[in-house]
N, C-alpha and C positions, 0 to 999 in steps of 0.2 A: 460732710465735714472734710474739710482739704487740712494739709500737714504742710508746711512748708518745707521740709525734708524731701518731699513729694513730689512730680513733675506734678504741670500744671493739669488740670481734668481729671486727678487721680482721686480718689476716695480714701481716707485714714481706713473708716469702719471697713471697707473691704480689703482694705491693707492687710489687717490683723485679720482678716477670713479666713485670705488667702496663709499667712502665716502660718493660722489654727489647722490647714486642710493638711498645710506640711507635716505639721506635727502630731497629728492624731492621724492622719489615714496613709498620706505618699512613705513617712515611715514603716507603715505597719509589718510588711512583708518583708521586711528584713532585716537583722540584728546590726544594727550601727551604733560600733562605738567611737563617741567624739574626745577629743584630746585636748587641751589649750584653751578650753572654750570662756576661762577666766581672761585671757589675753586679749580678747575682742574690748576693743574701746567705746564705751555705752553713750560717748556724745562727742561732738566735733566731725569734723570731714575728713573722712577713710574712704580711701579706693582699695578694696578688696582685690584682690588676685589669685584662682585658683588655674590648676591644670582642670581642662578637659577629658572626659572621657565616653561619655554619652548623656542622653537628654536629660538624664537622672540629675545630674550635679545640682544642676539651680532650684529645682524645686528643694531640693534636700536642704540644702544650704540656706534658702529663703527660713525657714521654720528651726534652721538651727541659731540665728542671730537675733538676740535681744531687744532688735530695735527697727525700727522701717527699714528697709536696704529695696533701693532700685537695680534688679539687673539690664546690660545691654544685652540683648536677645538677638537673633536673623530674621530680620524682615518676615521672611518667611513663616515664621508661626504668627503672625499676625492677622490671620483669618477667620472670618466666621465669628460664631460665639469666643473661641478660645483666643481671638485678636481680641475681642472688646473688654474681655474679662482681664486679661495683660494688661493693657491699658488702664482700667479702672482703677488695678490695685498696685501703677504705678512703674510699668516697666516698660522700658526704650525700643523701638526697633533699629537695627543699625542695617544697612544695605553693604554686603558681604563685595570686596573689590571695587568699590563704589568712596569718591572722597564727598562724602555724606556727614558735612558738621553739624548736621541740625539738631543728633541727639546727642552727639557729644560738647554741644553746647547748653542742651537740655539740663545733661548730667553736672557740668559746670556749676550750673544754678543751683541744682541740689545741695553739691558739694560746700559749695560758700553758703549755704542755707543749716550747714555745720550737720548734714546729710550723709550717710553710707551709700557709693556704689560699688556695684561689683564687675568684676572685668574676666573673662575667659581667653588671657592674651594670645594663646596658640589658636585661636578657633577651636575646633574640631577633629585636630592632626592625630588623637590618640594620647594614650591612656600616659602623662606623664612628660609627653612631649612639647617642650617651650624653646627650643632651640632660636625658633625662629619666633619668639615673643612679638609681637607687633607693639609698637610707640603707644598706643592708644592711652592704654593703662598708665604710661609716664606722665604722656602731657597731660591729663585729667588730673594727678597727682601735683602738678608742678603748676600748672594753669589756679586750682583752688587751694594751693598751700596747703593738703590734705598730707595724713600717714598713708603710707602702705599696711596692707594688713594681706599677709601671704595664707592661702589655705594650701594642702593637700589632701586627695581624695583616693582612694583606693577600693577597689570593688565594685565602682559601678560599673563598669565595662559591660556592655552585652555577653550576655551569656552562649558560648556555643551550641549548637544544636545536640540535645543530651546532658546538657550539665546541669548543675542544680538551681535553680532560678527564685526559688522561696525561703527566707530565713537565711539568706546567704552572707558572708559578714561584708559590712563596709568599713570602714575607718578613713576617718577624718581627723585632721592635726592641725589644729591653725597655729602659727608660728605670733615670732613678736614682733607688736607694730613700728614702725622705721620709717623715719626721714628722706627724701633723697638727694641728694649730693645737689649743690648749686651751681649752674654751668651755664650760661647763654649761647643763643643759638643753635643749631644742629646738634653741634659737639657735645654740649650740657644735654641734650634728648638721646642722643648714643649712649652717655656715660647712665645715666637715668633708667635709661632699659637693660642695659647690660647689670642694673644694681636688681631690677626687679628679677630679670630671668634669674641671675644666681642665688636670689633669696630663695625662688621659689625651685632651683632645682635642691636647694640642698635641704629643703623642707620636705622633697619628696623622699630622697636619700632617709632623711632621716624616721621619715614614718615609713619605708621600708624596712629597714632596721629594726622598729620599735613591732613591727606587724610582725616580722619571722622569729625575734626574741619570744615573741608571745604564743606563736604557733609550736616553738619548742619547748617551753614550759608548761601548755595544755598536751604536747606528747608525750612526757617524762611524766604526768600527774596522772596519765592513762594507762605506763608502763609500770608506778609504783603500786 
């Protein structure tokens, strides 16, 4: 059964597998509280944007949204069994340094398919860090007249060697979904990413905020 949400070769049924594996097993080991998660828009073309912090993010994220979502992934996990089962249940490989439109033209189709995808605009720079947002995420937003939809992620970071690695807290905050500015050429793609980086840092800002608030009211509830 295909989804039109869905890149082409994808499977719905293993869509929702892959979702279900999110949600009942890749959660299990660890207490994740989510935040926003009424803000997520259940139809239409949304380009998702979260910070990176390791390989955790997208599985987690895949089984926290209500409805099909394509991620772009690196090339590189497209191997073996674990490439074909990506693929199956609908997710892009993108070639890292490489001007590679093939899946960002994939994700296009989704998008105007009135589709969710998801975009890790920093790569992989670390836990919070979008400085240097890369355009991707814009032009897909601008190319399919799609919302942004901003997340923030907290906790998945690798664990040090010693630290507690089971039950550990994540928090997740998805912000609210936004337009982006209309601008042609280059200029309108600068102002565009410069709209997405600052959604998404002050989305981090603010679920740091909401994670230390909460870490001092579970210590004052432990001191009373």
């Amino acid at each position: 059964m295909n989804d039109a949400t869905l890149p082409e070769g994808a499977s719905a049924g293993l869509h929702r597998f892959g979702q279900w594996i999110s949600r009942r097993i890749v959660r299990l080991p660890y207490r994740v509280r989510v935040r926003g998660a009424e803000r997520i828009p259940r139809t239409g073309p949304v380009v998702l944007v979260a910070n990176h912090s390791s390989m955790l993010d997208g599985p987690l994220l895949l089984g926290m949204l209500p409805r099909p979502a394509v991620f772009l992934i690196k090339q590189e996990m497209f191997r073996g069994p674990l490439g074909w089962f990506l693929r199956r249940i609908g997710q892009l490989g993108v070639r890292r340094g490489e001007a590679d439109r093939t899946p960002l033209l994939a994700a296009v189709r989704v998008l105007r398919a009135g589709g969710l995808v998801a975009v890790f605009p920093e790569g992989t720079r670390g836990e919070g860090d979008v400085t240097n947002a890369h355009h991707g995420a814009a032009w897909l937003a601008r190319a399919a007249e799609a919302r942004i939809l901003p997340v923030a992620c907290r906790g998945t970071r690798p664990v040090p060697r010693g630290g507690r690695r089971l039950f550990r807290r994540i928090d997740v905050l998805f912000g609210e979904p936004f337009a982006l500015p209309v601008g042609k050429g280059r200029a309108g793609l600068v102002a565009a990413t410069e709209r997405v980086r600052t959604e998404l840092v002050a989305l981090i800002a603010e679920l740091d905020r909401l994670v230390a608030d909460q870490h001092e009211d579970e210590v004052k509830g432990k001191r009373a």
